[in-house]
N, C-alpha and C positions, 0 to 999 in steps of 0.2 A: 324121166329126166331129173338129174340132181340141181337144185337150188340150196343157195346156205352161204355160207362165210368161209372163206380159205384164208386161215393168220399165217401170213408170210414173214420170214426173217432177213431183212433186206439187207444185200449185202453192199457192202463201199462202191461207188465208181458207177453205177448205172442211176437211171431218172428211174422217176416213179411209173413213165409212160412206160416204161422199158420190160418192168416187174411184171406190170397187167398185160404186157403182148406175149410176155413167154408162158405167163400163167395160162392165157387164152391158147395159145397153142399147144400146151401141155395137155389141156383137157378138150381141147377141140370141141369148141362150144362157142357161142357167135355173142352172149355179150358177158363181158368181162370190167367189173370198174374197181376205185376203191374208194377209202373213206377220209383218205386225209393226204396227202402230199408229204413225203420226203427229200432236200432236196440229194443230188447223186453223192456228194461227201458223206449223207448221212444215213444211219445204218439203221436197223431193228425194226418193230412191229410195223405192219403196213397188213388191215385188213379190205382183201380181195372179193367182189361179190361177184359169186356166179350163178348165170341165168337170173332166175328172178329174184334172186341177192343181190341186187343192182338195185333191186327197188327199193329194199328197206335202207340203203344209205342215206338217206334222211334222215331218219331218227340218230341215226350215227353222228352224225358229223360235229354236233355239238356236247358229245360228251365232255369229259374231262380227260386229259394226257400227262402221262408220268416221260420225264426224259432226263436220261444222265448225258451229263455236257460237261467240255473242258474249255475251259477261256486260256486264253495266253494276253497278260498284259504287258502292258506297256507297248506292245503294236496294234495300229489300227488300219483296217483296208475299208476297201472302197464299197465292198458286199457285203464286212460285218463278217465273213467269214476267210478261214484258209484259201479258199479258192479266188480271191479278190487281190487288185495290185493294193500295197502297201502304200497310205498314205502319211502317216506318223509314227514315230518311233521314241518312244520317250527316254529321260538322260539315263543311264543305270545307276547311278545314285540316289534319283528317284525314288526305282524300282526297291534300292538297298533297307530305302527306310520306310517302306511299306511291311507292316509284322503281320501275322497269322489272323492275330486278334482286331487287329484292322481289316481287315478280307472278311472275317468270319460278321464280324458288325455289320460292314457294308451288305452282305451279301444274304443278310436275315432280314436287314430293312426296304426288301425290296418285297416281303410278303405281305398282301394283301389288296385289295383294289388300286386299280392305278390306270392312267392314261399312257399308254403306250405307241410310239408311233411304226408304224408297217416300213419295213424296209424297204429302199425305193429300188433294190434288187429283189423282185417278190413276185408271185404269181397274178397278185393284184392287179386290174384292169383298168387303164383311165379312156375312155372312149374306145372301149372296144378292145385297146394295144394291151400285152401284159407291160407290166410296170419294169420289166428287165429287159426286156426290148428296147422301148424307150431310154432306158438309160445309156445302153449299148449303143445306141445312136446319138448319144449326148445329149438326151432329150430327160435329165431327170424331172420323176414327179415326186415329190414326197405330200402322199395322204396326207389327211387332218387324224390326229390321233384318235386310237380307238380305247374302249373300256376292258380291260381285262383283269383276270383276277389269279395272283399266284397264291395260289390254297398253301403252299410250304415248298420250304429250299432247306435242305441239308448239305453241307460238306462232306467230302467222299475223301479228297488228299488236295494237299496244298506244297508242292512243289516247284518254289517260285523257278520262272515266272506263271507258271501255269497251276490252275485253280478246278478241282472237280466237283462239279456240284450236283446233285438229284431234286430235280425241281418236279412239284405239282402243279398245273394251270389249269386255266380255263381252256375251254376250245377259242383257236385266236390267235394266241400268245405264240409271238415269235421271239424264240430261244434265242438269235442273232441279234436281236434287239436289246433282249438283258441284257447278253452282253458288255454290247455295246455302251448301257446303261452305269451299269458296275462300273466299267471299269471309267468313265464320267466321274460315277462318284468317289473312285478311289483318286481320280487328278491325275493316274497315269495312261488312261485308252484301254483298251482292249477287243481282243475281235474270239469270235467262236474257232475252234482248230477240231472240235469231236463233237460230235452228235448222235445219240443211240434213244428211239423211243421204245420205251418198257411198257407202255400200258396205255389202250387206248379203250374206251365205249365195254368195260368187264372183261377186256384179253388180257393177260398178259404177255410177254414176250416170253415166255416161258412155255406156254402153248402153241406158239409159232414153229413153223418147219422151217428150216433155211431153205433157198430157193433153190441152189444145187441139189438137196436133198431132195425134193419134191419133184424135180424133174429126172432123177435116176430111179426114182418111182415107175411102174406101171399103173395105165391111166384107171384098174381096179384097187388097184392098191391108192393113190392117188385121190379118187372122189373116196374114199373113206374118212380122209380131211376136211372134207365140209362139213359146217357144222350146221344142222338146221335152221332154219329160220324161226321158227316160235323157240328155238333155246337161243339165238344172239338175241330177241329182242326179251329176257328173259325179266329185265328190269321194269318192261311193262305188263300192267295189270290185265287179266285175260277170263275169254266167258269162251265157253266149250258149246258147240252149237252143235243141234242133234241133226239128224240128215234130210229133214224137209226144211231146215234154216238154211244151210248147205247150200241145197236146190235152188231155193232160192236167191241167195247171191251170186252162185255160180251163173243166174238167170237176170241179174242186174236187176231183181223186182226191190223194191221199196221198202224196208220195213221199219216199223216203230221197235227201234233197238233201246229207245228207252224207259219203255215197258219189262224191258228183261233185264237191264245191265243200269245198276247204280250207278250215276253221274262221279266223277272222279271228283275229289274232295280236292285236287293242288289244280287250281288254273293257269300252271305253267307246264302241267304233266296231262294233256287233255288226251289222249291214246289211249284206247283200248287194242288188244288183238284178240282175233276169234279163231280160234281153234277146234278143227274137228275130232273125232272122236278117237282117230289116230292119234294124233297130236302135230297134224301137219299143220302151217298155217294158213286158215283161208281168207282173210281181212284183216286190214287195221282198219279201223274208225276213230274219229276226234270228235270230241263231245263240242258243242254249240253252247255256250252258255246262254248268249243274249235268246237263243233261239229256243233253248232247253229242251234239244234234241242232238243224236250223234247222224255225221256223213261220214261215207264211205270213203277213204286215204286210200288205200292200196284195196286190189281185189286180186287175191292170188290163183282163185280157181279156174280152170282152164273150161 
């Protein structure tokens, strides 16, 4: 059975539910997840985990994401995005006296830590409900702001009224939100019209297959696109365990893994993965500091 990561190139106009049930039935396999939400407007990288690539979505989710976006100012809707009714329109002579060099300012001072608030059209959950349902029903909630971080923003093309930009973030960081921000601090609104992520947890979109592509695949040709598991979690540090270590966790026994495997030096990077002599993977473990021992995270062998 194959396990690993399939990088899909998501195309306009379907959910992200939609991606992972054609995926699932392309390779006819019972579980299918992924690692980060697209919503249907928007386009590009969306990493798919199959079979026991569902499990390491964990370690995923808080990477870092790269996404090129285009704002349209001077209109503002109700979702922050195209897909939203229109509620503001600002004067076009406003618009007239907004320059390049004004966009490019604004649009550089928005890197670096900041309080950002979650869209109250957004997958976020207040008792249970998503946060788009409730609004749908006239019941908006708007979160308390969260902490997020834009590592860098470059400009791509500035063709008023619309502004392209290639932002770096944190995991978190909603694009619809910047925005919406920007264009605050330009004084004339703005809402998101494109959205494309380029790089998500070491993918690029560059390595993705479109999902059209993938599905005119056959299903051998097909599982050739997963990508292993000990190579997606490649940015963790790794101990090769010989075949009666193996056994043993294959066998859920106990072992003092801190005896064999040096304590991680970053207490925010506490993961180790274990890898057999193949190079499949057969555990994560997380080191214990108070305890200064490692537990077993995931247990891959069958």
């Amino acid at each position: 059975m194959n396990h690993g990561i399939v990088a899909v190139d998501k195309p306009v106009g379907i959910s992200s539910a939609k991606v992972v049930a054609r995926v699932k039935r392309h390779f006819n396999v019972k579980k299918v997840g992924h690692t980060g939400t697209l919503d249907p407007f928007a386009t590009g990288l969306m990493l798919c985990g199959i079979n026991k690539g569902t499990r390491i979505s964990r370690f995923l989710l808080g990477g870092p994401k790269q996404y090129r976006a285009t704002l349209c100012l001077g209109v503002t809707t109700d979702t922050l995005d195209c897909t939203g009714q229109v509620e503001n329109r600002a004067d076009p002579s406003l618009l007239a006296r907004i320059t390049r060099q004004q966009v490019e300012e604004t649009v550089s001072s928005f890197v670096g830590r900041q309080l950002q608030h979650p869209p109250i059209y957004s997958a976020l959950k207040h008792n249970g409900q998503p946060l788009y349902k409730l609004a749908r029903q006239g019941k908006a909630v708007q979160k308390p702001p969260r902490e997020i971080e834009i590592f860098s923003i470059s400009m791509v093309n500035v063709e008023m009224p619309y502004v392209t930009i290639d932002v770096h973030s944190s995991a978190g960081t909603y694009i619809r939100s910047l925005a919406q921000d920007i264009g605050e601090k330009l004084g004339c609104g703005a809402h998101l019209t494109a959205l494309r992520r380029t790089y998500s947890c070491g993918f690029s979109v560059d390595r993705a297959i479109p999902l059209s592509d993938l599905e005119s695949m056959d299903r051998e040709e097909a599982l050739l696109r997963i990508v292993p598991m000990a190579e997606v979690l490649s940015f963790m540090p790794g101990f090769e365990a010989d075949g009666d270590m193996l056994r043993k966790i294959g066998c859920g026994q106990n072992i003092s893994l801190e005896k064999r495997i040096a304590p991680p030096t970053d207490p925010g990077a506490p993961f180790v993965k274990i890898i057999g002599p193949d190079g499949a993977l057969a555990a994560v473990v997380e080191y214990d500091f108070e305890a200064d021992k490692y537990n077993y995270c995931c247990v891959f062998i069958d």
